[in-house]
mmCIF entry with sequence, helices, sheets and N, C-alpha, C, O atoms, coordinates in Angstrom:
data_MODEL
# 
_entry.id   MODEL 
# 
_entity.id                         1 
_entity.type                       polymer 
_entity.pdbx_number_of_molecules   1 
# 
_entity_poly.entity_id                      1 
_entity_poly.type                           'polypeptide(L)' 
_entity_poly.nstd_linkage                   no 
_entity_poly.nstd_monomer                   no 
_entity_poly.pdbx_seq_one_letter_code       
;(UNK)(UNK)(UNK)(UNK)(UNK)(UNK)(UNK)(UNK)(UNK)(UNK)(UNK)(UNK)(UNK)(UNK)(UNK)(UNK)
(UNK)(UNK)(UNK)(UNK)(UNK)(UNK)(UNK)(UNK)(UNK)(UNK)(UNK)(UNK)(UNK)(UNK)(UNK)(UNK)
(UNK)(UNK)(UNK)(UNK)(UNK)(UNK)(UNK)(UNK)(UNK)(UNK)(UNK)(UNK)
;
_entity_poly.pdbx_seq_one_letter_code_can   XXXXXXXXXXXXXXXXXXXXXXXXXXXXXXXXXXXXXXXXXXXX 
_entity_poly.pdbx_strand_id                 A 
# 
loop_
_entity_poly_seq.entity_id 
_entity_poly_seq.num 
_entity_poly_seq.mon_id 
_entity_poly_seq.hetero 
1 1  UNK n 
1 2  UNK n 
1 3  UNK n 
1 4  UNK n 
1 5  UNK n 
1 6  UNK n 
1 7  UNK n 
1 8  UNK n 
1 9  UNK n 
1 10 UNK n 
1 11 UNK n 
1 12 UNK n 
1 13 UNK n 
1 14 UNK n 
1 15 UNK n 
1 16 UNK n 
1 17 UNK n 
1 18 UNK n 
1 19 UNK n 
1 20 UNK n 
1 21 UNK n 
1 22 UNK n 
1 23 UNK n 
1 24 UNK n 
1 25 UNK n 
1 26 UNK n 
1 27 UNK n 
1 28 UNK n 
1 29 UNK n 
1 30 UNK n 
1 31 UNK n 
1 32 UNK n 
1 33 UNK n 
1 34 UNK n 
1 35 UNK n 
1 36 UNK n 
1 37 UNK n 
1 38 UNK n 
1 39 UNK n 
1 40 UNK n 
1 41 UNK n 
1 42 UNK n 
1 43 UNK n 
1 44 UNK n 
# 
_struct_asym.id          A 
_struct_asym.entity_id   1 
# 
loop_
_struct_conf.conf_type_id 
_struct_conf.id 
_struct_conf.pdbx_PDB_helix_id 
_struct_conf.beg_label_comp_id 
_struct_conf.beg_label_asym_id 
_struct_conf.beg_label_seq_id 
_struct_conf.pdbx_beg_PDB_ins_code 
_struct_conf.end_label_comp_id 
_struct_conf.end_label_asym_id 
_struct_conf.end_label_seq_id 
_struct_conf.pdbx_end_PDB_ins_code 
_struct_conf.beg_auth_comp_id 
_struct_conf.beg_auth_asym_id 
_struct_conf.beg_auth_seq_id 
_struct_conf.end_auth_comp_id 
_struct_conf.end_auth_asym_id 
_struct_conf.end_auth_seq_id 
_struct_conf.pdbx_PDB_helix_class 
_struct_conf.details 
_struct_conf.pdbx_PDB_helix_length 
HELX_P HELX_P1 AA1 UNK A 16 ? UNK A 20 ? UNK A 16 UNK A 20 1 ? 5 
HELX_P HELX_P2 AA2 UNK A 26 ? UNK A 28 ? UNK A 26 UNK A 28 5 ? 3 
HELX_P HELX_P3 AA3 UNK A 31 ? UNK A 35 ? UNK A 31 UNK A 35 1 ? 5 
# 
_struct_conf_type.id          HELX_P 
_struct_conf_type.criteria    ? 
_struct_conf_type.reference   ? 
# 
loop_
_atom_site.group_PDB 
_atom_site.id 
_atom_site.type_symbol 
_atom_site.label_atom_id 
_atom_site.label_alt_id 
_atom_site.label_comp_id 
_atom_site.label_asym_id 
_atom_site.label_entity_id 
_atom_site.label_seq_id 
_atom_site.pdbx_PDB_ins_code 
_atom_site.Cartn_x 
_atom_site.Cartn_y 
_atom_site.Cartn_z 
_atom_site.occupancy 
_atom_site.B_iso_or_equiv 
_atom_site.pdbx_formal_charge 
_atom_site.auth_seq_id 
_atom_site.auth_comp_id 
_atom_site.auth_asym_id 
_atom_site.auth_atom_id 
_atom_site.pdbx_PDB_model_num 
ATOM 1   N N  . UNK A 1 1  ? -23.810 96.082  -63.533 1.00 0.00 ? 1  UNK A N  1 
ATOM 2   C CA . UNK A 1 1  ? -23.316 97.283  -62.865 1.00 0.00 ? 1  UNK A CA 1 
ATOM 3   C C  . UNK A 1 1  ? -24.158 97.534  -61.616 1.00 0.00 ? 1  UNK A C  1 
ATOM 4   O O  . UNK A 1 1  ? -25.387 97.605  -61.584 1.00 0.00 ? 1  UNK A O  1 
ATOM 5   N N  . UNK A 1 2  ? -23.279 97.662  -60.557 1.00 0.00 ? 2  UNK A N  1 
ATOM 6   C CA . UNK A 1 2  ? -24.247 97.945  -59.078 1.00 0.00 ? 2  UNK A CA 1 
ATOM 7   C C  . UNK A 1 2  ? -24.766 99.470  -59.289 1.00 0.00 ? 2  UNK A C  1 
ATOM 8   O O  . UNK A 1 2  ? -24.184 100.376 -59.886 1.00 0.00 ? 2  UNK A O  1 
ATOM 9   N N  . UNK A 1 3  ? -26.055 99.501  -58.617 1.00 0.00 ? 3  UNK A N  1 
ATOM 10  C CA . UNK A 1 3  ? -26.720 100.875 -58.518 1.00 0.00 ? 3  UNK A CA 1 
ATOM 11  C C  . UNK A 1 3  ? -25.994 101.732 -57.776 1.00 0.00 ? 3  UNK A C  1 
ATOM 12  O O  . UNK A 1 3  ? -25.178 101.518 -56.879 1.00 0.00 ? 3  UNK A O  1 
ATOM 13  N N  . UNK A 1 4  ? -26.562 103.159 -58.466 1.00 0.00 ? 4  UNK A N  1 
ATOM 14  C CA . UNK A 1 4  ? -25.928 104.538 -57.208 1.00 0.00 ? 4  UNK A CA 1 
ATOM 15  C C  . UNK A 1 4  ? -26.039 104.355 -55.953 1.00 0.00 ? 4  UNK A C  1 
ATOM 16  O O  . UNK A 1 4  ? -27.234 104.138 -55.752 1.00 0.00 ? 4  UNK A O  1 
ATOM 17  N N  . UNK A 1 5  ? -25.342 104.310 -54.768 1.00 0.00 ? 5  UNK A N  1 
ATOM 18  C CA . UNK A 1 5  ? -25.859 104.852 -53.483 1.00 0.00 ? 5  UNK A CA 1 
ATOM 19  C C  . UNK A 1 5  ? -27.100 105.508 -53.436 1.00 0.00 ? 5  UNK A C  1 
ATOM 20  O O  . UNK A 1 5  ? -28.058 105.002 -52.851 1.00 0.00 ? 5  UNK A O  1 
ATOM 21  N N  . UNK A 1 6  ? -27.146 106.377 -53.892 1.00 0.00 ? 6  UNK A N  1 
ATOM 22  C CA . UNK A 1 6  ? -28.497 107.376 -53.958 1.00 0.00 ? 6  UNK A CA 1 
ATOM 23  C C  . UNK A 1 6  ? -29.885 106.676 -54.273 1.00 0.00 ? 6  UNK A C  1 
ATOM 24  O O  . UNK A 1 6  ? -30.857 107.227 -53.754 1.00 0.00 ? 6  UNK A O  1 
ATOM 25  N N  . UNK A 1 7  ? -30.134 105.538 -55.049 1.00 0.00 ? 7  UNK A N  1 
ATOM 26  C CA . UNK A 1 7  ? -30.845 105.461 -55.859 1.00 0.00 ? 7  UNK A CA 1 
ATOM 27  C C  . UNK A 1 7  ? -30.732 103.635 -55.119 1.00 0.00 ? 7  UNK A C  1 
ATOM 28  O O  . UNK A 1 7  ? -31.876 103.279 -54.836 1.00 0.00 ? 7  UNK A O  1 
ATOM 29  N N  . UNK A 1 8  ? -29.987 102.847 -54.882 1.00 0.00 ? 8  UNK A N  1 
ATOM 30  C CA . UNK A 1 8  ? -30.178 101.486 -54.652 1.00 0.00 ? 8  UNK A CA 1 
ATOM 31  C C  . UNK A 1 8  ? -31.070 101.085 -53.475 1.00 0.00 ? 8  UNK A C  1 
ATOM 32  O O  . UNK A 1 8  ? -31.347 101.712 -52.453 1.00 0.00 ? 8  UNK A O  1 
ATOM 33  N N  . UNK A 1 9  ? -31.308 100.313 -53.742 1.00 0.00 ? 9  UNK A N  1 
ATOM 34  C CA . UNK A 1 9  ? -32.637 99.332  -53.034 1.00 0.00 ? 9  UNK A CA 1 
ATOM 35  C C  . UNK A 1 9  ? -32.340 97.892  -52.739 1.00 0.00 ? 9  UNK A C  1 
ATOM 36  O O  . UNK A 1 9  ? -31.382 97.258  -53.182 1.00 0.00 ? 9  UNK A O  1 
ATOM 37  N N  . UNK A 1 10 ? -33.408 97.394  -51.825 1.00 0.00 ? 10 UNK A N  1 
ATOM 38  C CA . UNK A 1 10 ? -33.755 96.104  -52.794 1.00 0.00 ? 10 UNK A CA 1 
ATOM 39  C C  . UNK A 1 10 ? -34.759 95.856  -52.878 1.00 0.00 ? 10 UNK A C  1 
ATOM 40  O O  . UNK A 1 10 ? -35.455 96.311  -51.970 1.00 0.00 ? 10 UNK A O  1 
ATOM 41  N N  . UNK A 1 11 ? -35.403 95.110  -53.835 1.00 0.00 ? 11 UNK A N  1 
ATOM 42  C CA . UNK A 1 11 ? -36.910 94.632  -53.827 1.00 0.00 ? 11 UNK A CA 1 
ATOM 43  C C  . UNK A 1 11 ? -37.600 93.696  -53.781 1.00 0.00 ? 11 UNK A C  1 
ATOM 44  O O  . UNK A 1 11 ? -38.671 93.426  -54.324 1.00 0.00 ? 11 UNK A O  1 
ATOM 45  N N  . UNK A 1 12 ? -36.844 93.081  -52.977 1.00 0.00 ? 12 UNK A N  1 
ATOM 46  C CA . UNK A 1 12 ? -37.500 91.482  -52.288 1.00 0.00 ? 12 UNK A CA 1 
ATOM 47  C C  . UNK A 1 12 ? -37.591 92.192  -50.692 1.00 0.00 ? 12 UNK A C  1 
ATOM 48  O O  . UNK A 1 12 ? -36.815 93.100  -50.391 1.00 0.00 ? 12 UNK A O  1 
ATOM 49  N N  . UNK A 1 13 ? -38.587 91.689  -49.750 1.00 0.00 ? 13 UNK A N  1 
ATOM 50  C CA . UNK A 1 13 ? -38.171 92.132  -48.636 1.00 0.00 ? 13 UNK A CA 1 
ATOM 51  C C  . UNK A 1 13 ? -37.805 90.907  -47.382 1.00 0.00 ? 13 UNK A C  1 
ATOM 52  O O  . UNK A 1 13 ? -38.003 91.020  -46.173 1.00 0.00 ? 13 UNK A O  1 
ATOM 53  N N  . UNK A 1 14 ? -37.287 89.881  -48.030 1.00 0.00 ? 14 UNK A N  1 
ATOM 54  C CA . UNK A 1 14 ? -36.258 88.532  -47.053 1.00 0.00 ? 14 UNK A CA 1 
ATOM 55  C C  . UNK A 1 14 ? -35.093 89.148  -47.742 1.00 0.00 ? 14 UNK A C  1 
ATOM 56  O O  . UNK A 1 14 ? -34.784 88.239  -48.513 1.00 0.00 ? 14 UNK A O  1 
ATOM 57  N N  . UNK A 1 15 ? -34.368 89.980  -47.926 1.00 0.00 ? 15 UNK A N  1 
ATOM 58  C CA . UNK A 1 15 ? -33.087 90.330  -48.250 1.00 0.00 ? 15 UNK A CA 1 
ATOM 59  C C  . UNK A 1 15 ? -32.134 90.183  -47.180 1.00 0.00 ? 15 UNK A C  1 
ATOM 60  O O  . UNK A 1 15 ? -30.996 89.903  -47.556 1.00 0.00 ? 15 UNK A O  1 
ATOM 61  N N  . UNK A 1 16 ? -32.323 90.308  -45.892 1.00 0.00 ? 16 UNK A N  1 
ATOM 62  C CA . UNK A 1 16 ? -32.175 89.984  -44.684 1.00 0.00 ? 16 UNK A CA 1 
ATOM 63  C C  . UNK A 1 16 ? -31.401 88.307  -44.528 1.00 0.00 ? 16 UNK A C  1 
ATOM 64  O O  . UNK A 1 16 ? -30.262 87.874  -44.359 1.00 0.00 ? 16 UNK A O  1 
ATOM 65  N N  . UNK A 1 17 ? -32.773 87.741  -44.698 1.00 0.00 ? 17 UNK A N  1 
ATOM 66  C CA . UNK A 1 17 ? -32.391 86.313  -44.677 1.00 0.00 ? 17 UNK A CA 1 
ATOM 67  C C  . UNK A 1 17 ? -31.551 85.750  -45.492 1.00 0.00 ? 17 UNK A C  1 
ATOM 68  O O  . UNK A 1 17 ? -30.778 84.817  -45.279 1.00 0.00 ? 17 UNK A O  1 
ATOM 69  N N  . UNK A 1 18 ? -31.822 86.648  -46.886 1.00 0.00 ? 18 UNK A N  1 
ATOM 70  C CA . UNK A 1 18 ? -31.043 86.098  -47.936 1.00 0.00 ? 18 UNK A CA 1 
ATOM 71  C C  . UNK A 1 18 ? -29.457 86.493  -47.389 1.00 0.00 ? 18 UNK A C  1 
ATOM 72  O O  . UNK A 1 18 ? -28.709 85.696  -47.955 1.00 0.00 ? 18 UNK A O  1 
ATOM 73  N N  . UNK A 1 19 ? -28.972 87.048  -46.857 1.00 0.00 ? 19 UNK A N  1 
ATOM 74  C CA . UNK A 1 19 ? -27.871 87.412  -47.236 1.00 0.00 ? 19 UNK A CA 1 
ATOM 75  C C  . UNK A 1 19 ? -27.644 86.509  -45.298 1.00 0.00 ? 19 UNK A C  1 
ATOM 76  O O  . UNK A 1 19 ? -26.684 85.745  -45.401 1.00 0.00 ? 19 UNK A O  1 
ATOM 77  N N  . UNK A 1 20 ? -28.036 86.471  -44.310 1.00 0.00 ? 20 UNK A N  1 
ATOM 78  C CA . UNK A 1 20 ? -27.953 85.289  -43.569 1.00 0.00 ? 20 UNK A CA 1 
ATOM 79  C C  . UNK A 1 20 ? -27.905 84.119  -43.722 1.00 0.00 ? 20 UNK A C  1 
ATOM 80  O O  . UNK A 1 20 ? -27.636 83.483  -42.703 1.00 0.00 ? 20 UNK A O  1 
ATOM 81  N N  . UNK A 1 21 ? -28.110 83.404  -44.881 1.00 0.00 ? 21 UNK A N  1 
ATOM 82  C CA . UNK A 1 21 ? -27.924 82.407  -46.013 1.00 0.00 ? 21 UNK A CA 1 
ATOM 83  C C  . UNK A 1 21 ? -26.856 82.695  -46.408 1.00 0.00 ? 21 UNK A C  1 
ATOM 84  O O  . UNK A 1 21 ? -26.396 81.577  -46.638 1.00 0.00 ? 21 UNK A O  1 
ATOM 85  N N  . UNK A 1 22 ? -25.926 83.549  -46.723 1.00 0.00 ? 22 UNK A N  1 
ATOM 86  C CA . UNK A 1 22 ? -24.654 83.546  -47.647 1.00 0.00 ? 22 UNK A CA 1 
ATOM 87  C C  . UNK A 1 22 ? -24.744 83.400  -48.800 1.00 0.00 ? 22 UNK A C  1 
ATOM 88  O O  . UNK A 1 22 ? -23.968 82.811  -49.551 1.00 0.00 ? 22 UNK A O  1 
ATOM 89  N N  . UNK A 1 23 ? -26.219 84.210  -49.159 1.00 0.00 ? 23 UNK A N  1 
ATOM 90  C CA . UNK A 1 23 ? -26.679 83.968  -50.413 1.00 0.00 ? 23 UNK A CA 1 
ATOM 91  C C  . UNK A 1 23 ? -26.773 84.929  -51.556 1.00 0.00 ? 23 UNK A C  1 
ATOM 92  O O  . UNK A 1 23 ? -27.439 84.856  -52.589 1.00 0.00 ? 23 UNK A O  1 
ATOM 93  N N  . UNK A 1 24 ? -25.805 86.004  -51.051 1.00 0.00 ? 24 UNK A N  1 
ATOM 94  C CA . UNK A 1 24 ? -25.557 86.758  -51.534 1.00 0.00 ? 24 UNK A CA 1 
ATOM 95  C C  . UNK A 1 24 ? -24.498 86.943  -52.863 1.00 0.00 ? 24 UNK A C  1 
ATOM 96  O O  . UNK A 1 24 ? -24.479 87.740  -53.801 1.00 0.00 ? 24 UNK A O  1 
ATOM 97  N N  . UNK A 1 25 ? -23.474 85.598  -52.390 1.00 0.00 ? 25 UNK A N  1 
ATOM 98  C CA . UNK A 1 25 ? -22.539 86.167  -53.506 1.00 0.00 ? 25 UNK A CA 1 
ATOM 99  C C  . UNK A 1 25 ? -22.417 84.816  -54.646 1.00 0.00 ? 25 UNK A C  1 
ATOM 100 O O  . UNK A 1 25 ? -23.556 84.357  -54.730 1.00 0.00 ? 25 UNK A O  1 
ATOM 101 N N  . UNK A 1 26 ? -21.636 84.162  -55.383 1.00 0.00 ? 26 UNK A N  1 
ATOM 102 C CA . UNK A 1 26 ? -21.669 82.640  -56.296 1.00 0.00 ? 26 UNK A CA 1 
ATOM 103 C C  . UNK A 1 26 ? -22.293 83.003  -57.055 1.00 0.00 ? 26 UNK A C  1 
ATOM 104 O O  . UNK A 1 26 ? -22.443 84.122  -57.546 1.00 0.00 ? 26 UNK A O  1 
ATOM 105 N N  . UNK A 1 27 ? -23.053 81.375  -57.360 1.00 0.00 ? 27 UNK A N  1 
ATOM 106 C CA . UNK A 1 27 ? -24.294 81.481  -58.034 1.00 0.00 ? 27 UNK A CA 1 
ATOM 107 C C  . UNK A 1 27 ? -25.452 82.580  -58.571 1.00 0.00 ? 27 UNK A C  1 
ATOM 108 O O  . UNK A 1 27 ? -25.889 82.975  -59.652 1.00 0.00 ? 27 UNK A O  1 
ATOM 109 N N  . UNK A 1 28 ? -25.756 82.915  -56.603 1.00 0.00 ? 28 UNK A N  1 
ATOM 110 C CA . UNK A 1 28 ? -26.401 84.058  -57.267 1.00 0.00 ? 28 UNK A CA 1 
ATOM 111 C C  . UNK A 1 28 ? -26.354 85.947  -56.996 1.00 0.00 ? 28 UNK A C  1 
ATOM 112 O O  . UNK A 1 28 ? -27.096 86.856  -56.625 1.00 0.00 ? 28 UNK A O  1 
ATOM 113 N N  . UNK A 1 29 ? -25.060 85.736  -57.438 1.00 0.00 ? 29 UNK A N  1 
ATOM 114 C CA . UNK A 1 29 ? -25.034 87.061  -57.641 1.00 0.00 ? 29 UNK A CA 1 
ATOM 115 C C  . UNK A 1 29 ? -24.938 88.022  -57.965 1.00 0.00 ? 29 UNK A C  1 
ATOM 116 O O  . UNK A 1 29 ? -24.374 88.949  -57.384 1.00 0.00 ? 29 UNK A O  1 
ATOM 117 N N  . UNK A 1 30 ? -25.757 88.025  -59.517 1.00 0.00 ? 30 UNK A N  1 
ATOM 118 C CA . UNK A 1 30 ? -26.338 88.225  -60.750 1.00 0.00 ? 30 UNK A CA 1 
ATOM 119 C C  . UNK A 1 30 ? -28.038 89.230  -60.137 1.00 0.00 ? 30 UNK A C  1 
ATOM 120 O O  . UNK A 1 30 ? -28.521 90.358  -60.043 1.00 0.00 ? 30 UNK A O  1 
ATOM 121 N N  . UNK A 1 31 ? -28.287 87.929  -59.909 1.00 0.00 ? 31 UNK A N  1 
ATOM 122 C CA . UNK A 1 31 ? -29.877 87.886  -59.219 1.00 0.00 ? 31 UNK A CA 1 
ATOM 123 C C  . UNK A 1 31 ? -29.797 88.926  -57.963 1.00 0.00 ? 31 UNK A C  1 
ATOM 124 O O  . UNK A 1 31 ? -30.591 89.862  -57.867 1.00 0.00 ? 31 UNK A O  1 
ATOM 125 N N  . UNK A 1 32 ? -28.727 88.667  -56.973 1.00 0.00 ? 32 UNK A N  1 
ATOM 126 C CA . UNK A 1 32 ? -29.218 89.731  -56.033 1.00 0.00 ? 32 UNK A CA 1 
ATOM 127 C C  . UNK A 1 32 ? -28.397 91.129  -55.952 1.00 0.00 ? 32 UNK A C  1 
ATOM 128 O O  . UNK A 1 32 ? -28.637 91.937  -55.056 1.00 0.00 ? 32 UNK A O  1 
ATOM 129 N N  . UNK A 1 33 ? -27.578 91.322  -56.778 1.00 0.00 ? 33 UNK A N  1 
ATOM 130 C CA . UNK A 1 33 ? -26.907 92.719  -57.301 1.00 0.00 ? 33 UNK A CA 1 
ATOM 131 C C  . UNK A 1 33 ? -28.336 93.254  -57.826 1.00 0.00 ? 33 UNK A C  1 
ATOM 132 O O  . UNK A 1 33 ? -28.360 94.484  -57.831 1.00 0.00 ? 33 UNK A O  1 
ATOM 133 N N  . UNK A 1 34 ? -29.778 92.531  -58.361 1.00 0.00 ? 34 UNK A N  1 
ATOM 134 C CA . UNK A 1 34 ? -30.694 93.332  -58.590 1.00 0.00 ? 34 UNK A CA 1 
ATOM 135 C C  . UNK A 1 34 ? -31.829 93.564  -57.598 1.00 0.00 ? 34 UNK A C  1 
ATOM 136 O O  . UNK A 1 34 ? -32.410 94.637  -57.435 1.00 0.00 ? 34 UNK A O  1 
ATOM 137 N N  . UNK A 1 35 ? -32.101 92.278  -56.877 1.00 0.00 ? 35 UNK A N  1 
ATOM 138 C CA . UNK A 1 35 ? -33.106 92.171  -56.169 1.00 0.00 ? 35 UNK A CA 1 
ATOM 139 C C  . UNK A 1 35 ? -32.540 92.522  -54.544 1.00 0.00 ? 35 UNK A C  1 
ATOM 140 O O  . UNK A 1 35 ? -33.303 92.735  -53.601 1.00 0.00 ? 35 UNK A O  1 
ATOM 141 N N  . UNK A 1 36 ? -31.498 92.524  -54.485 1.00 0.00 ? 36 UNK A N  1 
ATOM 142 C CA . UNK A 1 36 ? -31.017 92.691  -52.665 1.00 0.00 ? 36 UNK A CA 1 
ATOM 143 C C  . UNK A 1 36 ? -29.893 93.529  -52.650 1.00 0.00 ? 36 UNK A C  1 
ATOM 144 O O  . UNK A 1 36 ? -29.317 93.660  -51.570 1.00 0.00 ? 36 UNK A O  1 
ATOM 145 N N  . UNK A 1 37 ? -29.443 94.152  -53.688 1.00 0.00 ? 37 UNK A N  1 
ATOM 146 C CA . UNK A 1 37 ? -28.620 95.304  -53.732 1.00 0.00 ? 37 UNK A CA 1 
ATOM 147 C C  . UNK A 1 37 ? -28.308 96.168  -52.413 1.00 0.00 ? 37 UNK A C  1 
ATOM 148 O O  . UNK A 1 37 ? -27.156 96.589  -52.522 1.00 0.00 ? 37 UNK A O  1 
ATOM 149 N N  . UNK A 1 38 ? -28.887 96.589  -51.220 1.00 0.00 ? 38 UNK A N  1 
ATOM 150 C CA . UNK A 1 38 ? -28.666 97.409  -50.481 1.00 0.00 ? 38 UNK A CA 1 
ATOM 151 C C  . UNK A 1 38 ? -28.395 96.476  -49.353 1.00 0.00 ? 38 UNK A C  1 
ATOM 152 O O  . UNK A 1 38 ? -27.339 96.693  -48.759 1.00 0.00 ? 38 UNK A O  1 
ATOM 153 N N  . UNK A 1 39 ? -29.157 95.438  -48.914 1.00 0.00 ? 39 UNK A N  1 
ATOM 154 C CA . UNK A 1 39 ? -28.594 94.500  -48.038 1.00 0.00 ? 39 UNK A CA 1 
ATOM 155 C C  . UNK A 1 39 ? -27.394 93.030  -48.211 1.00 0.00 ? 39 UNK A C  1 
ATOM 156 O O  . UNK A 1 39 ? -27.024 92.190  -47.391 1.00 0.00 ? 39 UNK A O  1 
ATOM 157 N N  . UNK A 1 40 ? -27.039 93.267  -49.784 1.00 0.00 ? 40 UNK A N  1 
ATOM 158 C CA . UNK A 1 40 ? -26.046 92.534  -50.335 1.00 0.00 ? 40 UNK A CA 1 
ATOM 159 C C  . UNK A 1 40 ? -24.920 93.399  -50.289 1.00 0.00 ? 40 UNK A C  1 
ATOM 160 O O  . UNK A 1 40 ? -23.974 92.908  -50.906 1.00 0.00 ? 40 UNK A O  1 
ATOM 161 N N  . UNK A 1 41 ? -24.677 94.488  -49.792 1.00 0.00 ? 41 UNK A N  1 
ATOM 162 C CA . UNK A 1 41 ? -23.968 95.759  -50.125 1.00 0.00 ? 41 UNK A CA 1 
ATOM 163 C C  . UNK A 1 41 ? -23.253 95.713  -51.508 1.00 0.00 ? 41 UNK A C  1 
ATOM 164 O O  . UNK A 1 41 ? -22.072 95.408  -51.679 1.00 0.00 ? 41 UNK A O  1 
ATOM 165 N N  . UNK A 1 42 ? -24.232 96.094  -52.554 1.00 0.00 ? 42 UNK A N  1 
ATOM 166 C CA . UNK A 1 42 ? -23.414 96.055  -53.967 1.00 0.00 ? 42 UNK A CA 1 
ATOM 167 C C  . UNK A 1 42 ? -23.978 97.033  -54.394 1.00 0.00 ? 42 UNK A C  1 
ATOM 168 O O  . UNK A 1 42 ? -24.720 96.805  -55.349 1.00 0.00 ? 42 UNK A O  1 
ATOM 169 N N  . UNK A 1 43 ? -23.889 98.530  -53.896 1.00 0.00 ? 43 UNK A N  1 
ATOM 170 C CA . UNK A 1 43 ? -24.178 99.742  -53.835 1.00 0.00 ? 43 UNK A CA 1 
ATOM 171 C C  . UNK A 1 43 ? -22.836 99.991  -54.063 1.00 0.00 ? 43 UNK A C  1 
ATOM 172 O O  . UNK A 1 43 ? -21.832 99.374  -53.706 1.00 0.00 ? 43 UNK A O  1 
ATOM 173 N N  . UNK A 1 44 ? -23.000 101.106 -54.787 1.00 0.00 ? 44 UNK A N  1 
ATOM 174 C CA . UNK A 1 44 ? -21.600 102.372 -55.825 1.00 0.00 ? 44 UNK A CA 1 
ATOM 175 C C  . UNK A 1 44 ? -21.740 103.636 -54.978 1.00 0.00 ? 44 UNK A C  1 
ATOM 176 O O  . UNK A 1 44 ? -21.080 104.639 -55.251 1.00 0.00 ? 44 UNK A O  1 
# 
């Protein structure tokens, strides 16, 4: 479940890069719905 608006983050800080990678969605995007949530936009 993606986090609140209010309340989402992320907590890696290459979230940036990661998601300039296209590494946001597949494989892993499990992993960054937790860790890159606000720059993956998977904010509620």
């Amino acid at each position: 479940m993606s986090p609140p608006a209010a309340t989402c983050r992320d907590e890696r800080l290459n979230c940036a890069a990661i998601k300039a990678a296209h590494s946001c969605d597949d494989v892993f995007r499990a992993t960054m719905m937790q860790q890159c949530a606000r720059t993956c936009c998977y904010c509620t």
